[in-house]
C-alpha positions as CSV (number, residue, x, y, z in Angstrom):
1,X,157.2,50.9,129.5
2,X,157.3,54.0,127.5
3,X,154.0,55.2,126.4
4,X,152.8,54.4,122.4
5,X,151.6,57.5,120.5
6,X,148.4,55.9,118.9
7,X,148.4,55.7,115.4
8,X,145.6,57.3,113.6
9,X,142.8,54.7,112.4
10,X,143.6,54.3,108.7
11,X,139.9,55.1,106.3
12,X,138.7,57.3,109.1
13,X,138.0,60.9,108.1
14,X,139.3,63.2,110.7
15,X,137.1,65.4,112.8
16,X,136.1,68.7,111.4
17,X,137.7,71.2,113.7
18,X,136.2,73.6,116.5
19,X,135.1,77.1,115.6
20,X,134.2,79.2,118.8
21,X,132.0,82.4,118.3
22,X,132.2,84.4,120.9
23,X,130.0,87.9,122.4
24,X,129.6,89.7,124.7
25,X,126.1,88.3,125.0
26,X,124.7,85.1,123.9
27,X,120.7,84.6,123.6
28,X,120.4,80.6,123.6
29,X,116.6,81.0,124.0
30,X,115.6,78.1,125.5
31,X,118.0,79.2,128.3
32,X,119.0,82.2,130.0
33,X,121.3,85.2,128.5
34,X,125.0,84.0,129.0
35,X,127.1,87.8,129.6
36,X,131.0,87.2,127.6
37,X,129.3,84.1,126.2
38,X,130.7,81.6,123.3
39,X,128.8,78.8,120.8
40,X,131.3,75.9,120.3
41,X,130.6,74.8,117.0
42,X,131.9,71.5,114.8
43,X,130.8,71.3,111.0
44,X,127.1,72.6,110.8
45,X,126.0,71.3,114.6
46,X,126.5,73.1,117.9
47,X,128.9,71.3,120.8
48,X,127.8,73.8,123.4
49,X,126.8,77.2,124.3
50,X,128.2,78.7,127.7
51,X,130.6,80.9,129.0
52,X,133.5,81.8,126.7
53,X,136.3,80.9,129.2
54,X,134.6,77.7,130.5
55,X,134.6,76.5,126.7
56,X,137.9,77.8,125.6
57,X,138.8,75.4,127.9
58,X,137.0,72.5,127.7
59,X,137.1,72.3,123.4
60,X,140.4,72.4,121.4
61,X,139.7,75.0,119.8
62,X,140.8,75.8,116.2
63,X,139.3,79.0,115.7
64,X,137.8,81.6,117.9
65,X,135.4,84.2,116.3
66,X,134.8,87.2,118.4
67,X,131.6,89.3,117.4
68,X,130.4,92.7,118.8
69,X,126.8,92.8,120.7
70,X,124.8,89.3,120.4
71,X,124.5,86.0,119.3
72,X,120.7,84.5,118.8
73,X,119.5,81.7,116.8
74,X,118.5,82.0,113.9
75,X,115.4,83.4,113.4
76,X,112.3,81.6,111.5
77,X,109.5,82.8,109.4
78,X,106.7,80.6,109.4
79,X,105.5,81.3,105.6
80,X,107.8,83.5,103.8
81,X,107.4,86.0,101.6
82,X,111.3,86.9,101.1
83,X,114.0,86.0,98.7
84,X,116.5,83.6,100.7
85,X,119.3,87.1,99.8
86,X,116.3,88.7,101.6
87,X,116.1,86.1,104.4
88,X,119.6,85.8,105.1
89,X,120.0,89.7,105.0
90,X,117.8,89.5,108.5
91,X,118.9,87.4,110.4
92,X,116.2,84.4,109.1
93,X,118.0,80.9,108.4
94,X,115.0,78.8,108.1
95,X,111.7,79.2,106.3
96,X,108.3,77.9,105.8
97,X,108.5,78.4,101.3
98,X,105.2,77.8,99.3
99,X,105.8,76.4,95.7
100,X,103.5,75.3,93.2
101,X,105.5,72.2,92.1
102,X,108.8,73.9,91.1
103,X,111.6,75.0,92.7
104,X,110.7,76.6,96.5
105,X,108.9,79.9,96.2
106,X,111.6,82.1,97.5
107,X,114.0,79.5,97.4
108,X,116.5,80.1,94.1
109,X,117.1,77.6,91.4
110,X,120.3,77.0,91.7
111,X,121.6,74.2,94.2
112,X,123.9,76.2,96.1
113,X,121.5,78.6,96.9
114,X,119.0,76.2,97.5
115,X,121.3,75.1,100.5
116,X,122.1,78.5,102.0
117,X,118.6,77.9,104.4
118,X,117.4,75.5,106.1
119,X,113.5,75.7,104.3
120,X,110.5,73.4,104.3
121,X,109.0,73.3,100.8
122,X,105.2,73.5,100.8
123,X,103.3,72.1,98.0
124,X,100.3,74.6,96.8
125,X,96.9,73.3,96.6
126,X,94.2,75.2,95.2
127,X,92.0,72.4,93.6
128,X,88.8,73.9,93.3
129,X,86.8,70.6,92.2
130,X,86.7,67.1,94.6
131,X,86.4,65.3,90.7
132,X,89.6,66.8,89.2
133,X,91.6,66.4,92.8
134,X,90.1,62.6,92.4
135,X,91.1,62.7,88.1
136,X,94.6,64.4,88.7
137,X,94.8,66.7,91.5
138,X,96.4,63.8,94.0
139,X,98.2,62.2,91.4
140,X,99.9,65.3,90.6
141,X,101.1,66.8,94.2
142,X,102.0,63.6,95.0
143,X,104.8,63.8,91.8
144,X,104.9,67.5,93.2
145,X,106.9,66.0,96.4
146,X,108.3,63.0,95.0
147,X,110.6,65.1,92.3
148,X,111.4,68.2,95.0
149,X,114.7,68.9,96.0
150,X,114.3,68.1,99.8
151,X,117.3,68.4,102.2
152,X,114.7,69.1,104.5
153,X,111.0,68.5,105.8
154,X,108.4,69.1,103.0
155,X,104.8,69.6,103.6
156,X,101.4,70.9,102.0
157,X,99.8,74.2,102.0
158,X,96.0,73.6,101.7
159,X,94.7,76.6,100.0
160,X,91.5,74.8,98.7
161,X,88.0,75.6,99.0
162,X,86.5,72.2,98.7
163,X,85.8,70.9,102.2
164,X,86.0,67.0,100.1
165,X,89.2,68.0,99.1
166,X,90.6,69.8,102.1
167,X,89.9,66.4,104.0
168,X,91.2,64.1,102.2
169,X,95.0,66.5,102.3
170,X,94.8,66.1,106.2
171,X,94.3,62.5,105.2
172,X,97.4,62.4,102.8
173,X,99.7,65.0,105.2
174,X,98.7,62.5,108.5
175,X,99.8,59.3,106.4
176,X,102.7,60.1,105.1
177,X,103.7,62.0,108.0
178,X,103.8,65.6,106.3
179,X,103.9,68.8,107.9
180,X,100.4,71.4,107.0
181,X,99.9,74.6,106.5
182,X,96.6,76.5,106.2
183,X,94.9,79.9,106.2
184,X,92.7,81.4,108.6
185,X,91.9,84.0,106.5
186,X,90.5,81.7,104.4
187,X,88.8,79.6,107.2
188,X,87.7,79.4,110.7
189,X,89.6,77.4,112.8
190,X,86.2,74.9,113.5
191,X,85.9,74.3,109.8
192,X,89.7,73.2,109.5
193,X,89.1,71.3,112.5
194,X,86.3,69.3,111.2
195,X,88.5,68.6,108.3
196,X,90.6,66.7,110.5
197,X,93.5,69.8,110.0
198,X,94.3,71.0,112.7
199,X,96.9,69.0,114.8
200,X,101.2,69.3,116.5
201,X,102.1,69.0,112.6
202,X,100.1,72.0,111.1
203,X,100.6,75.4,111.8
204,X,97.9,78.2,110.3
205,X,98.9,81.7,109.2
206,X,96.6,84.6,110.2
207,X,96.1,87.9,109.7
208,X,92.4,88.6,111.3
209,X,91.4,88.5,114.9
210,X,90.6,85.5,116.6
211,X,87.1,85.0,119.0
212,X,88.4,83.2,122.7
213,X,86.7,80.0,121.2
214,X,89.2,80.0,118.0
215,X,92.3,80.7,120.2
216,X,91.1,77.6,122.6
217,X,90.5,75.3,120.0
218,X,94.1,76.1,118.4
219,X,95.5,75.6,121.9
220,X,94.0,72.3,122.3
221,X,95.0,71.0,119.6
222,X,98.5,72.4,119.8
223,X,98.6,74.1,116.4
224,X,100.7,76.7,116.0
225,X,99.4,80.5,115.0
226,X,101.8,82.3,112.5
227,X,100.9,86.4,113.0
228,X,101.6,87.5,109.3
229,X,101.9,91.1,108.4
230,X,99.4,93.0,107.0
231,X,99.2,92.0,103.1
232,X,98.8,95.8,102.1
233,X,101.1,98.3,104.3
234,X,97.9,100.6,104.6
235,X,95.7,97.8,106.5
236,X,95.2,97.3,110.1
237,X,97.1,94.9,112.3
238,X,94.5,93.0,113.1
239,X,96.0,90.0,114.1
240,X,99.1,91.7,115.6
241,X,96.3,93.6,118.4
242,X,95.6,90.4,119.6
243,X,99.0,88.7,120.2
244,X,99.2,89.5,123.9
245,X,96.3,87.4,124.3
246,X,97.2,84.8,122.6
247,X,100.3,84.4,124.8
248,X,98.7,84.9,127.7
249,X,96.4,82.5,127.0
250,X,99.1,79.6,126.4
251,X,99.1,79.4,122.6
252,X,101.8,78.6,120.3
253,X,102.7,81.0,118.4
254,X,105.8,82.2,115.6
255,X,105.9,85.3,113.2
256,X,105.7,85.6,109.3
257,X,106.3,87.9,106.4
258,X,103.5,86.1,104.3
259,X,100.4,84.4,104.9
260,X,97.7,83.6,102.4
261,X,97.5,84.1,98.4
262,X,97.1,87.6,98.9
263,X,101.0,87.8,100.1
264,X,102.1,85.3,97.3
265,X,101.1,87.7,94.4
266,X,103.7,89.6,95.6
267,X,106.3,86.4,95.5
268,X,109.7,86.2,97.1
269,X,110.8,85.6,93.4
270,X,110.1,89.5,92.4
271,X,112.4,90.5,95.9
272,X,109.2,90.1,98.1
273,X,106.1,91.4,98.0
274,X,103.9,93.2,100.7
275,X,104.8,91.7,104.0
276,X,108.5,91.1,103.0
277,X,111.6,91.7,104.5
278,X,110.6,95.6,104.7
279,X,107.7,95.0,106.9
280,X,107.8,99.2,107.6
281,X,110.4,101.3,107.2
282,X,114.4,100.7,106.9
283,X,113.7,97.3,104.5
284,X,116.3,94.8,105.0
285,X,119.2,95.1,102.3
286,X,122.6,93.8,102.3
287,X,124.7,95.5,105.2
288,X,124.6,97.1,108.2
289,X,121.5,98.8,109.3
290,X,119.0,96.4,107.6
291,X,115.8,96.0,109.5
292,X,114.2,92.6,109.5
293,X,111.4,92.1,109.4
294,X,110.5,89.3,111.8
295,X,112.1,92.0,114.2
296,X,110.2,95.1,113.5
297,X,107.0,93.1,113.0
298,X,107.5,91.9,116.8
299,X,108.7,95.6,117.4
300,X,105.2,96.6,116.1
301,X,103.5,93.9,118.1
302,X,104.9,96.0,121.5
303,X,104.0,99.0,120.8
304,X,100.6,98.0,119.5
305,X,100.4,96.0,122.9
306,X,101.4,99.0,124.8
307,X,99.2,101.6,123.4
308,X,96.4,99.3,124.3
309,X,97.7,98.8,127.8
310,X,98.6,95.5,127.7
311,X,100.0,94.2,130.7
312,X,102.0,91.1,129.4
313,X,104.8,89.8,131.1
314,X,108.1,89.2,129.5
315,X,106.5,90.4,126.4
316,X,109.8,91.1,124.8
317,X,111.1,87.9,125.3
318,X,107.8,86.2,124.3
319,X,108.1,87.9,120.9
320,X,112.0,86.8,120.3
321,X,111.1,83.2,121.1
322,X,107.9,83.8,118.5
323,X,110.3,84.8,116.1
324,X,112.8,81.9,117.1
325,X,111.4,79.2,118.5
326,X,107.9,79.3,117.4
327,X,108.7,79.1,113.8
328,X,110.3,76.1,114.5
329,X,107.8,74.8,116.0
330,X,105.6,75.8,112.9
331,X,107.9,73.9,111.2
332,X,108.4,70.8,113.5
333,X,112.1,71.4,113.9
334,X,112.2,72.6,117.7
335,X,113.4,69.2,119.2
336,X,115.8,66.8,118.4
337,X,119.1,66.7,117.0
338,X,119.5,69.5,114.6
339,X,117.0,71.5,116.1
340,X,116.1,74.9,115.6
341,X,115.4,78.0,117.2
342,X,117.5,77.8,119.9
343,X,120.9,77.4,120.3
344,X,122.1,74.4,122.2
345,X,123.9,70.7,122.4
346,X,123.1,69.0,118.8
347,X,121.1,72.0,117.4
348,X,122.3,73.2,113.9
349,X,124.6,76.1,114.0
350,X,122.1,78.4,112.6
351,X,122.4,81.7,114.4
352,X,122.5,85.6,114.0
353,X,124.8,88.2,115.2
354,X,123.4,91.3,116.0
355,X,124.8,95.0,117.1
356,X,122.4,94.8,120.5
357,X,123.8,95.9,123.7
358,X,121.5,96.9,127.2
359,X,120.9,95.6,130.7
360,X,117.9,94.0,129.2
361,X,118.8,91.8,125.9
362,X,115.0,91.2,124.5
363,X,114.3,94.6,124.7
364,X,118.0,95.8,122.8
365,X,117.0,93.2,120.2
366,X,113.6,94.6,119.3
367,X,115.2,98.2,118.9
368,X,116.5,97.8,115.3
369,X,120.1,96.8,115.9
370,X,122.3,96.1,112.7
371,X,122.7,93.2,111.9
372,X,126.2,91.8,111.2
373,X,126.2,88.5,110.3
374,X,123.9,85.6,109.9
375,X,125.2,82.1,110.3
376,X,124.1,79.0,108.3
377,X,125.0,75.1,109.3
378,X,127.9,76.3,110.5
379,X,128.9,78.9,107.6
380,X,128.8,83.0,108.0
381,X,127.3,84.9,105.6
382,X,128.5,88.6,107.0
383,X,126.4,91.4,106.4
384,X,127.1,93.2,103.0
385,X,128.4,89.6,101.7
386,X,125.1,87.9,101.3
C-alpha cells in the first residue's frame, strides 16, 4: 500500500520554526569553545549548541544567522545600576533590579520594555523601626510583591538596620521561597549570618575587602559575592583586589554595576549612576564600540590581579563565567529549563554577539570588543537598534 501523507492534527498550533546563529566561535560557558560553531534556537529556548555543520544537519532549519567573532550568553549583573537601553547596549540580558514598590528600578514602565530582560524585581527594605515593620512595614512589601509585574523571580533587598527586622525578612524570603539580596557594606557577613540571611537563595553585593573568615563563611553557606564597582570613580577597588582569592578559594562569585544605596542615588532611571554601564572609560552607548561594563570591570579585575602578581589560573575564564554564570547563580537561574548564563539544551536564548577573535577566546573577550548584537528569548536587539 501506498504510503498516507499524515494530516496535520486539527487545534494544534504549529511549531515555531528554527533559527540557527552561527560564529566563528561559540562560548557555551558551561562547556568548551566550539571553533565555526552554531546555537539552534526555537521561540525564546535553545535546541542545541555545537558545531554549525553537525546542526545544519540535524535541525530543519528555517533561518540561519551568521555573525562575525563570538557568541556568549548573555551576560548578568547581579544588582544593576543601568537602564535596561543601558543593559542591552552591553551585552547584559538579565538583571538583579531594586524597586521601592513601583515599577523595577531600571526596568521601564511600559510593558514592552518591561519584557526586553529577563530581571528579578527586588523589593527595597529600609525599615528603620521593628514597631512600624510590625504596624505596616510587612503589610506593605508584602502588597509590594503581590501587585508587581513578575514574569520572573522576585525577591527582597534587606537594606535595614534593625537586626529584629532583618530576621524576620530571612524569615518571610525562606517561607515563601524568595530570592535575598543584602549588603556587605552595610554588614559583616557573621551578623547576616546570625540573622539567619545568608543561604543558596541570597546573594550579597560588596564593595570592601573581605577577612579569610568572611570569605569561608560565605562559601559554606553557598552565598553568592557580587563584586560591585566602586560607587565613586575616584575610590579604590577594594573589593576587586581581592577577587583572585576569592576564586581560588572556591567561592561563588558574579559581577555588578551597583551595590548598596550609595549606587542607587545614582538610579538606572536618570541613565545610571556611578558604577553604570560606563564603569571607566568608553561608556556603553548604542552601537558599535560600546564598552560594558560587566566587561571592563572583569578587565579591571586582571590587571589589578596582575599588578599584584596574582598567579590565578584560568583567570580570564573565571571572570567571564563571573559575569555569566555567577549572576545567575545570584539570581537562582543557573539550572533548569530556561536557565541562564550559559548556553545549552533548554536554556533561554539569551546570548550576546561580540567582535572577539584570538587563539585564546576569554582573553579576546575581556579586550573591549564591540559589541554587535545582544539577543533576548530568542529576539536580536542589534547594536545601534536598541
Amino acid at each position: 500500500m501506498p504510503a498516507k501523507r499524515v494530516r496535520p492534527t486539527l487545534g494544534r498550533r504549529a511549531p515555531a520554526p528554527i533559527v540557527l546563529h552561527s560564529a566563528p566561535l561559540v562560548l557555551p560557558v558551561t562547556g568548551d569553545p566550539v571553533r565555526d560553531g552554531a546555537v539552534a534556537v526555537r521561540g525564546d529556548r535553545v535546541l542545541q549548541v555545537g558545531a554549525r555543520d553537525d546542526l545544519l544537519t540535524y535541525f530543519p532549519v528555517t533561518e540561519e544567522r551568521r555573525w562575525p567573532g563570538m557568541i556568549v550568553p548573555g551576560l548578568v549583573d547581579a544588582a544593576a545600576a543601568t537602564s535596561a537601553a543601558e543593559a542591552l547596549a552591553g551585552g547584559v540580558t538579565a538583571r538583579a533590579c531594586v524597586t521601592p514598590g513601583g515599577p523595577a528600578r531600571g526596568a521601564p514602565a511600559d510593558a514592552a520594555d518591561h519584557a526586553a530582560l529577563t530581571d528579578v524585581s527586588y523589593v527595597e527594605v529600609t525599615c528603620e523601626d521593628e514597631d512600624v515593620w510590625e504596624a505596616r512595614g510587612r503589610d506593605a512589601v508584602i502588597t509590594a510583591m503581590r501587585e508587581m509585574e513578575r514574569p520572573h523571580a522576585v525577591g527582597i533587598a534587606a537594606r535595614t538596620p534593625d537586626p529584629v527586622v532583618l530576621e524576620d525578612i530571612a524569615v518571610l524570603a525562606r517561607t515563601f521561597g524568595l530570592r535575598l539580596l543584602v549588603d556587605l557594606g552595610a554588614r559583616s557577613a557573621v551578623a547576616l549570618d546570625e540573622a539567619g540571611a545568608l543561604g543558596p537563595h541570597c546573594h550579597a553585593t560588596c564593595a570592601r575587602p573581605l577577612d579569610p573568615g568572611e570569605r569561608k563563611l560565605l562559601r559554606l553557606r553557598e552565598t553568592v559575592v557580587a563584586v560591585g564597582a566602586p560607587a565613586r570613580p575616584g575610590d579604590a577597588p577594594a573589593l576587586e583586589d581581592d577577587v583572585p582569592a576569592l576564586l581560588d578559594e572556591g567561592n561563588l562569585v558574579a559581577l555588578c554595576t551597583g551595590g548598596g544605596p550609595e549606587h542607587a542615588k545614582g538610579g538606572p532611571e536618570r541613565g545610571g549612576g556611578p558604577g553604570g554601564t560606563g564603569g571607566g572609560p568608553g561608556a556603553a552607548g548604542g552601537g558599535p564600540g560600546a564598552v560594558n561594563g560587566l566587561l571592563e570591570q572583569a578587565r579591571r579585575i586582571r590587571e589589578r590581579a596582575r599588578a599584584l602578581g596574582s598567579r590565578t589560573r584560568g583567570l580570564d575564564r573565571r571572570l567571564v563565567e563571573a559575569a555569566t554564570l555567577g549572576g545567575a547563580r545570584a539570581l537562582g537561574m543557573h539550572h533548569g529549563a530556561g536557565r541562564i548564563g550559559c548556553l545549552g539544551p533548554g536554556s533561554r536564548a539569551d546570548f550576546a554577539v561580540f567582535d572577539a577573535r584570538g587563539r585564546y577566546p576569554y582573553s579576546a573577550l575581556l579586550a573591549g570588543p564591540d559589541r554587535l548584537a545582544t539577543v533576548v528569548g530568542g529576539r536580536v536587539h542589534r547594536a545601534g537598534a536598541t
